[in-house]
N, C-alpha and C positions, 0 to 999 in steps of 0.2 A: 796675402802677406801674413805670416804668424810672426805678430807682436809681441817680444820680449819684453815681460815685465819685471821691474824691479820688486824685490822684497816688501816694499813700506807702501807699494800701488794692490789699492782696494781693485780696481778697476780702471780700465782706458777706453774712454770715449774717443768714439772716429765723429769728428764733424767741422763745420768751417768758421774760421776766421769771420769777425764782425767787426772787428777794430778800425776797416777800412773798407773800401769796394772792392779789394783785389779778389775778395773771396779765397784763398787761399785757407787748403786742406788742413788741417789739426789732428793733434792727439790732446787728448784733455787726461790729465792724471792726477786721480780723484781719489782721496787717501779720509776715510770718516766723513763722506760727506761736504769736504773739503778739497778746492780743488789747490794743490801744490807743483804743479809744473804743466808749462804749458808749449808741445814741440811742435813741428810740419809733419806734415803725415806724407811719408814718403810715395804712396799711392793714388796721390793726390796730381789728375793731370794737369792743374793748374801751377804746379808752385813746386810739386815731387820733393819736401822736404824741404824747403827751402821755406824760410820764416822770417819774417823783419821782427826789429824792435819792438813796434807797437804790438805786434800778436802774442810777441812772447811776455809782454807785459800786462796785457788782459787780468791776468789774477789780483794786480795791480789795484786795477778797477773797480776790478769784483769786490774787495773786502777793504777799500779806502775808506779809512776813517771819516771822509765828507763827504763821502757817497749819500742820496738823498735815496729813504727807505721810506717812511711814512710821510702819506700828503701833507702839506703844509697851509693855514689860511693868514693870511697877512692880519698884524695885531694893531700896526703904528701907520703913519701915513704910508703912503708909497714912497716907495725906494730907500727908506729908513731901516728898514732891516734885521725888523720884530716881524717874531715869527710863532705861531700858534699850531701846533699836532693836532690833527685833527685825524679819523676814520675813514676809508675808502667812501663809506657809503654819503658822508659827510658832504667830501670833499666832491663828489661827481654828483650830488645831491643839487648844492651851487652852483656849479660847473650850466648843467643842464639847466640851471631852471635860467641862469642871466640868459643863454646864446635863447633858448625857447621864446626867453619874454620880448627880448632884444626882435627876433623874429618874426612872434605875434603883432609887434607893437610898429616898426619901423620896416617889416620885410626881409626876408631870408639876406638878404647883400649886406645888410647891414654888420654882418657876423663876416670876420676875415681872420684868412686860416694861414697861417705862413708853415711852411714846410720848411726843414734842413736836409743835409746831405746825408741822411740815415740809409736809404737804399734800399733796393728789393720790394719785398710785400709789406715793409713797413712804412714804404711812401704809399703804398696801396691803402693801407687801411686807413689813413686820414683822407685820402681825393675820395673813397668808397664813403665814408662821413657827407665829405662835402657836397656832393653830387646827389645824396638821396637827403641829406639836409633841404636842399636848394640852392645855397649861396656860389655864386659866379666868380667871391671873390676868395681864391688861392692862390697865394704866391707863392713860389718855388726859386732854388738857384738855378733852374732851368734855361734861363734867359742868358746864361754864361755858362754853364754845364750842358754838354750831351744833345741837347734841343737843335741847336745851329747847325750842326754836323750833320744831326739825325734826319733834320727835313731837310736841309742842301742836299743829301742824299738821294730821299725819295724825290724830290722835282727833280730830279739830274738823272736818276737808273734805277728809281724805285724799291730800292733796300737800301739796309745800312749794311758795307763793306767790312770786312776783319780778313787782318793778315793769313795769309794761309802760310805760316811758317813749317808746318807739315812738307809741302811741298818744298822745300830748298832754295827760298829765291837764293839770285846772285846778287840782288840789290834790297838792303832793307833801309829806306828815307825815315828816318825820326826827326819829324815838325813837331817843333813845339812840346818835345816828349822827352819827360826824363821817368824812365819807369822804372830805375833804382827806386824814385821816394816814392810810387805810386800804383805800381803794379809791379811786384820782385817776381814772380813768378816769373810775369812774363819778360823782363830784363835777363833772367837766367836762360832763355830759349834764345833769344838775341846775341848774347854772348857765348852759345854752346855753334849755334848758326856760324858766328864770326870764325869758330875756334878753326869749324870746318870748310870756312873759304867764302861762307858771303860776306860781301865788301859793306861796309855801314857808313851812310850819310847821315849826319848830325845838322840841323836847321834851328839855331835858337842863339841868343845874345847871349847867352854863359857858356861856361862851361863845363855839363853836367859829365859824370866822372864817366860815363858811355864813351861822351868825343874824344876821352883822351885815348882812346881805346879805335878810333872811328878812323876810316880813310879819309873823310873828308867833313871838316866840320867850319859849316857858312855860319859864320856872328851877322843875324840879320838887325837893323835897328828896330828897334819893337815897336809894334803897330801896323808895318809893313809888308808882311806876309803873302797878300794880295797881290800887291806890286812883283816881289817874288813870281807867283804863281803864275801872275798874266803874262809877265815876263817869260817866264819857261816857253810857256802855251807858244808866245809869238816864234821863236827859238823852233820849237819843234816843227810847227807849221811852213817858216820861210822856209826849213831846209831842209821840205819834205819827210820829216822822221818820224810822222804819222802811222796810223795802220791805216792804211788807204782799202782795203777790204773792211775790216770791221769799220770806219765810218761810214762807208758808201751803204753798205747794209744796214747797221745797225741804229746809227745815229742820225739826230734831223737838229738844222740850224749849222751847218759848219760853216757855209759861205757868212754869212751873218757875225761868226765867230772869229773867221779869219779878220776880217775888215775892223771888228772892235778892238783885236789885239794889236791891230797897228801902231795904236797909242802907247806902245808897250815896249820902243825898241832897248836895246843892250842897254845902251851909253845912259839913257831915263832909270833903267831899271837899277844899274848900279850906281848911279848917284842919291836916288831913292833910301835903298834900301842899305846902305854901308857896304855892300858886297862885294869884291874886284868883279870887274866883268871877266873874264876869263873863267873866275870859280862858278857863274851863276851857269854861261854857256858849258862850260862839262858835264855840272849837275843837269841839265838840261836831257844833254845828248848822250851819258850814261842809261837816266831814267830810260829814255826814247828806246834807246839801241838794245836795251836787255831784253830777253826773252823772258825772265821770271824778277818781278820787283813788285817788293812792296809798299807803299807810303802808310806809315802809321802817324795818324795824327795826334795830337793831344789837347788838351783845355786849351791850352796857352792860345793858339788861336780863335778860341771863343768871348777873350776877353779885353773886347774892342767894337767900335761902332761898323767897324769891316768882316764881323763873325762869320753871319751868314753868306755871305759872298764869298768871303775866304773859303769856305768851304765849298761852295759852289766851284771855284776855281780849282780845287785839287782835284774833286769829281769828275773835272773835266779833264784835266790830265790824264788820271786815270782809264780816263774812257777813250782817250782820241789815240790814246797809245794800243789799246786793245789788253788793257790790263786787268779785266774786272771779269770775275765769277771762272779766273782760269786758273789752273795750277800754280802754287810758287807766288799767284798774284792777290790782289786784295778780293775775295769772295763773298755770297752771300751764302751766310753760317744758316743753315735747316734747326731750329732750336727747337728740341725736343718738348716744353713744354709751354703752355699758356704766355705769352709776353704782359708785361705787367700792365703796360698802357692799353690793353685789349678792353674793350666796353662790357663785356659782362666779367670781368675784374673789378673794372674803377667805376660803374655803373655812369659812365659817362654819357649814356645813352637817355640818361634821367633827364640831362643841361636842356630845355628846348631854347628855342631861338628867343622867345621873348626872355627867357632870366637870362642869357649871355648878353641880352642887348642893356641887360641891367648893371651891365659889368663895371667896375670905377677903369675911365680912358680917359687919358690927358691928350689924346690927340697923336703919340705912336701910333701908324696902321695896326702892323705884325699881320704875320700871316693868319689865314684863316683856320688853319688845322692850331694853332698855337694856343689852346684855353686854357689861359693863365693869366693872373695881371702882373705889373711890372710892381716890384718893390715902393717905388719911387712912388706909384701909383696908388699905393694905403697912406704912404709918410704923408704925402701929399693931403688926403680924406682927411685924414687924422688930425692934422692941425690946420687945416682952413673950413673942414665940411661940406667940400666943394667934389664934385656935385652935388653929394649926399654925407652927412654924417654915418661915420664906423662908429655903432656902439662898443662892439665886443670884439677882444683879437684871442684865436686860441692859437699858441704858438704848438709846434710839437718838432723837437731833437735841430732847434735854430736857435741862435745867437744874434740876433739881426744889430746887435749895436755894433759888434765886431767885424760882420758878414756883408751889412749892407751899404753901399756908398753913401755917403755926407753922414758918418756915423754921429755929428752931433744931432742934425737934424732929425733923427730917426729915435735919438732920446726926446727931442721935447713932443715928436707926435704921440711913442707909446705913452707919456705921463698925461696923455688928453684923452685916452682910451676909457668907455665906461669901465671897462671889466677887461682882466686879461688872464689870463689861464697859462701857463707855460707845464709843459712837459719834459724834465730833462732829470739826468741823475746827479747832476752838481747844481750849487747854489753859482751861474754864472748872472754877468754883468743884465743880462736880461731877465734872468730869473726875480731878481732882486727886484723887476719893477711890477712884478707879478700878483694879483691878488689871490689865488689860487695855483701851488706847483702839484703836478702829481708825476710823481716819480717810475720811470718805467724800470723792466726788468735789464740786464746786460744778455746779448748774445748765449752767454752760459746757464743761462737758466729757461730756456724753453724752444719746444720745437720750431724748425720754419724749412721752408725749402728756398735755397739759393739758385740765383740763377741773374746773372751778370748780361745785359745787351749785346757785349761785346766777344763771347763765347759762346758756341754752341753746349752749351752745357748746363746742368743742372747739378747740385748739391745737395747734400744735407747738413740740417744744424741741428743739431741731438741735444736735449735738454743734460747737462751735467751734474747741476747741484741747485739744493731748494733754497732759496734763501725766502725767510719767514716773511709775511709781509710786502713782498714784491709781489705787482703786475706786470705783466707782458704788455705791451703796447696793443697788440688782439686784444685782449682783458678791458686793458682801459677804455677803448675805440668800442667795443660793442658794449660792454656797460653803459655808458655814455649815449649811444644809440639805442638802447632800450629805453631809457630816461626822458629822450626826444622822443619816444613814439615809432623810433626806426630800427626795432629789433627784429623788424622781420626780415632786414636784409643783411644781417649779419647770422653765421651761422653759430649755435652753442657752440658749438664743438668743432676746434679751429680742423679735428684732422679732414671734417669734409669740405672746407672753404681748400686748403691744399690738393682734396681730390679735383675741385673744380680748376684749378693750378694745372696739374698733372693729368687732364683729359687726352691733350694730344698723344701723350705716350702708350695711352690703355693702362696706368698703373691706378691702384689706389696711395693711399700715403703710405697706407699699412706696406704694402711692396714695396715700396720705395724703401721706406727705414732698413728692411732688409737689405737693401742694394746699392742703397748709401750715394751712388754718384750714375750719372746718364749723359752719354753722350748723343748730337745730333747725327743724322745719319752725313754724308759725305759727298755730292754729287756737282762735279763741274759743268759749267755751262746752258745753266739750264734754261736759258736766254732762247738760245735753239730751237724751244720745244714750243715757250709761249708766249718767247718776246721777253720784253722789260715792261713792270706792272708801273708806266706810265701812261695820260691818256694817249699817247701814241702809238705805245708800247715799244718807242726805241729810245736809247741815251737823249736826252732833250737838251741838246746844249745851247739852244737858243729855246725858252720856256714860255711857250705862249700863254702855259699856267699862271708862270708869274706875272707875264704882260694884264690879262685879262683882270688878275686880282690886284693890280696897279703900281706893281714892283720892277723894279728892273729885272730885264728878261735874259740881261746877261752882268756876268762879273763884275761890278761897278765901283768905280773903289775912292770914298772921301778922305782925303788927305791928312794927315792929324800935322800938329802944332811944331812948328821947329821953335827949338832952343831959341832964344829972349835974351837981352841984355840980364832983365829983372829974374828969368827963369831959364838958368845957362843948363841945364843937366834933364836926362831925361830917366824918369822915373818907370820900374819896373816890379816886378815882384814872381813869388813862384813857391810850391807847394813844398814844406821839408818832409822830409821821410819819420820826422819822429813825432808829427804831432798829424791831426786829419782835420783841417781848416783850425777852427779856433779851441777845438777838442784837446783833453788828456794832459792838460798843461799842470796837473794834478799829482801825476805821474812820477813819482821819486827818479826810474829808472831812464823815463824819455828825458826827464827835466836835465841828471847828470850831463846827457849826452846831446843836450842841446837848452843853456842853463837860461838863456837872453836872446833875444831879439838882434838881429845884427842886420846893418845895410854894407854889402860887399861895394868894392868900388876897384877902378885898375888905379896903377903908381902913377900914372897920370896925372887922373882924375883929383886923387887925393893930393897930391902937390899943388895942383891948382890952385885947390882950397885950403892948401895948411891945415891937412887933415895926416893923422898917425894913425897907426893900427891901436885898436884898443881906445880911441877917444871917443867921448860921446857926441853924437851928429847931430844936427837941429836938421829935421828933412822939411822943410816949409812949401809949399802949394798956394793955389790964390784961394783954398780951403782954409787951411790950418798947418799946424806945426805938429811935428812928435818929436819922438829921439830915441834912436839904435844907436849900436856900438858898432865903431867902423872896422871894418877886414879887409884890408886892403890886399888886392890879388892881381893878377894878371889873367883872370879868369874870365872876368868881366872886361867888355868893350870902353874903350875909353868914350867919356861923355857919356855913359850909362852909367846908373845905380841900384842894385839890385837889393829890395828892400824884403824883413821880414813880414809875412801876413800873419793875420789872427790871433795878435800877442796881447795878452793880459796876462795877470800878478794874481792866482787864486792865493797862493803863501800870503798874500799881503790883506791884513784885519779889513784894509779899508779897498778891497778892490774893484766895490761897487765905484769907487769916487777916482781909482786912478784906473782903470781900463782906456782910456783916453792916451794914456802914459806915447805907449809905442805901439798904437791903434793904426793902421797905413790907412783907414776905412777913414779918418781924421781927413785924408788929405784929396779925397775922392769927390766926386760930383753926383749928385743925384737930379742935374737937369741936362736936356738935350746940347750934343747930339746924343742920339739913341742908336740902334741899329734900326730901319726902319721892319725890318722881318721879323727883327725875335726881340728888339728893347734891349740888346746888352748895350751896358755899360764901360768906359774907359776904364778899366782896371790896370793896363798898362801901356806905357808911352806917352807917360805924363808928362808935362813940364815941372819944374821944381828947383830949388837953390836948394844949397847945401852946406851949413859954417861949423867947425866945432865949439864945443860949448861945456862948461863947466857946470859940473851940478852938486 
């Protein structure tokens, strides 16, 4: 493509979006070393010019007056909110010497590393930290992101599945998926699909602006998904709509399978889940009957104590149907480079058995492949020192007062913390509790290569503009591992840590910059050749893996909480398009366009409660209370409440003290039930009352 430039453009950077995971292509236009406009890069097979909000506001970012530039070392007590300028060398001076001594003194666990939803090779380079540090303990939003999906997969057919929209299904299922707010690129491919004749299923208790566009959109009651699923399964089973070749080959456990979904019939399933039975059995024997259909999942079913099973369930659909690695269907994507979770990436090959056994466990199994600890599981350390005392917490690109459930308790463990280090480029509600902030670069200021799970694809991020005083998150992570004594496993010079990225392809980085984007190569069914990389090597829908590692071996699904005299309403929540969890709330241009926090509700609902559009809601839990502003719609299922996440007030002098304000994380649990595979937590299908309230 030969890029038109305007008169006032120095130059036009080709590279990708960081604003969010979509990954989505850019142009960056860079006027004196400034960058002044920021559009989709029409060339870009992710997204072909197409740009949200958030991306186009990045410059936003970039040159915000509360943008953090130089480290910071705390002056006044903690959480008070004196703040002292200190020098790089300074600042990772401390840094290194507390987590060292912390170390020497107490043992490598003692040091816990909370990770955010940052992505790519910048989750790498802190688990890369933590794994040749020593410490076992790293937490992640894993436990509720991507993890659940990712291992239901592999126990079930040994990859993780992506739509093959390439191929033309006639059926594309959106569970739990709005990817208007979360993936636009790929919501643009879905509606270019639609324009041309595939039919689109919608699966979620709202209604995301997709289903109004969608041939068929099921309001399930949230939490329920499962039941859905097994549902289907039984559905397709009674009445033969199986692929009776591809099980008998392919798959092992069906007898086993048929017999558990018994439990599963219509009249169960739609009293369950709010569904008519009539919509759940079409949805059913459409899926069944297509030759090319895809189910795309989304978070939303990771965020419940029925994660992983939920997901085991869809896997299973997919497979009994004969839907997997074939055209038009869900595939396994050939990714052209290094995967981030790979052992000589995350040096996870460092963990032995005795430091994982050193790990803080309150008694969640989780699976065995899952090395990670649960949130719940530091808050816990933290303020009792039970098993062991956390000296040190180094956060990096997390917000855990906002992010993590029972967000009060999760303040009083960080103020018990010896030392805490936070990494971020605003002064957020956690930042504030930080003895040490050091501040990283944004996406526009240095190289990386992209490359999303969910895409056969690779990208690049082109450094745009210098901004004085900033590090790279590389920068900061191996300084910091020279200091520890671990600079031999970081490389100077990041472009050969990216050639070790980019091995699989035969490229160097240097090649790469010239070529800007790589796709995977294209191969259906390659099942054929060497089976499915389970120990079976067929679809496992009965999992003797998971029998033998003490999990249930098939779909199992614990029931969540009906509606209460005391807690009539069921509590839900869900990602907006103009912010990326509790991110960019900083944002002139996001803020306009989505100014407050709001909990939607249907005319029902809100009459029940003598509730108006525009009053402010008391949303109370057997947690705590907050308060959004109500929106009453027809959107939302009646007896549902669709509440905002990740809201705090940076405009506001004091919002170290009012983040709490319209917090949903207020109203959340941080003790079991757990998922017993991966530890997620009830983030929706909560119980909850609801009154309005003058303020």
């Amino acid at each position: 493509m030969n890029i038109s430039r305007r008169p006032y453009d120095d130059k036009i950077v080709k590279s990708t979006c960081g604003m969010c995971f979509s990954c989505c292509g850019i142009l960056v236009h860079v006027k004196n070393n400034r960058v002044i406009r920021i559009s989709g890069d029409p060339d870009s097979p992710v997204n072909t010019g197409t740009l949200c909000l958030k991306g186009k506001s990045a410059l936003e970012m970039l040159y915000h007056p509360q943008r953090l530039i130089s480290p910071l070392k705390r002056a006044g007590v903690r959480g008070e909110g004196k703040w002292e300028k200190i020098s790089w060398e300074e600042a990772l001076d401390i840094t290194a010497a507390k987590l060292q001594a912390s170390k020497l003194k107490f043992g490598p666990e003692s040091v816990a590393f909370l990770q955010g939803t940052t992505k790519g090779l910048i989750d790498v380079y802190v688990e890369r930290l933590v794994n040749a540090f020593g410490s076992p303990n790293i937490a992640t939003s894993g436990h509720v992101c991507f993890l659940p999906r990712l291992f239901a997969s592999k126990v079930t057919n040994g990859f993780f599945p992506v739509p093959d929209y390439q191929g033309n299904p006639e059926y594309i299922i959106l569970w739990g998926a709005d990817f208007l707010n979360t993936r636009i690129g790929e919501h643009k491919k879905i509606i270019h699909l639609k324009k041309k004749g595939t039919k689109v299923i919608v699966i979620d208790p709202a209604t995301p602006l997709i289903a109004r566009k969608a041939d068929l959109h099921a309001k399930i009651w949230p939490g329920t998904d499962l039941v859905l699923a097994l549902g289907m399964i039984y559905i397709i089973i009674q009445d033969q709509l199986y692929d009776k070749k591809f099980v008998t080959k392919y798959c092992i456990g069906f007898d086993e399978l048929k017999a558990h979904v018994a439990d599963y019939p219509l009249e169960k399933v739609s009293r369950l889940t709010h569904i008519p039975a009539e919509e759940i059995d079409r949805i059913a024997k459409i899926y069944a009957s297509a030759k090319k259909a895809v189910i795309q999942w989304g978070n939303a079913i990771e965020h419940g104590v029925n994660s992983f099973q939920t997901a085991r369930a869809i896997s299973i659909l997919r497979a009994i149907t004969g839907k997997l690695d074939k055209k038009g269907c869900d595939i396994e994507p050939l990714y052209p480079v290094t995967g981030a979770g790979m052992a000589n990436i995350t040096l996870s090959n460092r963990m032995t058995d005795d430091s994982w056994e050193k790990r803080l466990y309150s008694g969640t199994p989780m699976l065995p492949w899952f090395k990670r600890v649960l949130p719940a599981d530091i808050v816990h350390s933290l303020n009792t020192a039970d098993p062991y005392k956390l000296s040190c917490v180094y956060i990096m690109g997390a917000n855990p007062l906002l992010t993590f459930s029972n967000a009060k308790n999760t303040e009083t463990a960080l103020k018990k913390a010896d030392f805490i280090a936070v990494s971020d480029r605003f002064m957020t509600p956690t930042a504030h509790l930080a003895d040490i902030i050091l501040p990283p670069s944004t996406f526009l200021e240095y190289d990386s290569v992209i490359a999303p799970p969910y895409y056969a694809y690779a990208g690049i991020q082109r450094k745009a503009v210098d901004i004085k005083g900033s590090l790279s998150d590389y920068d900061i992570t191996t300084r910091l591992a020279e200091r520890l004594g671990l600079g031999h496993d970081f490389y100077p010079d990041i472009s050969d840590f990216f050639d070790l990225v980019l091995n699989p392809s035969g490229l160097t980085f240097k090649d790469f910059k010239k070529l800007g984007v790589l796709s995977g190569k294209r191969k259906e069914k390659k099942y054929r050749e060497n089976g499915f990389k389970t120990p079976s090597g067929k679809v496992e829908l009965f999992s003797r893996q998971l029998k033998d590692s003490g999990f249930s071996p098939l779909p199992s699904y614990i029931g969540t909480h009906e509606p209460s005299k005391q807690y009539p309403v069921v509590l839900t929540s869900g990602k907006s398009s103009f912010f990326r969890h509790s991110d960019n709330r900083q944002l002139p241009t996001l803020r306009k366009a989505h100014p407050e926090p709001v909990i939607k509700m249907n005319p029902v609902t809100a009459k029940s409660f003598h509730i108006n559009e525009n009053d402010n809601v008391c949303i109370e839990t057997a947690n705590g209370k907050i308060v959004q502003k109500a929106m009453v719609t027809k959107d939302i299922m009646p007896g549902v409440v669709f509440a905002d996440f990740g809201w705090w007030f940076p405009e506001d002098e004091n919002s170290h003290n009012t983040w709490e304000t319209s917090n949903i994380n207020i109203l959340t649990s941080d003790t079991p039930p757990f998922s017993l595979e991966t530890g997620s937590v009830n983030f929706r299908g909560i119980m909850c009352k609801i009154a309005p309230v003058k303020i």
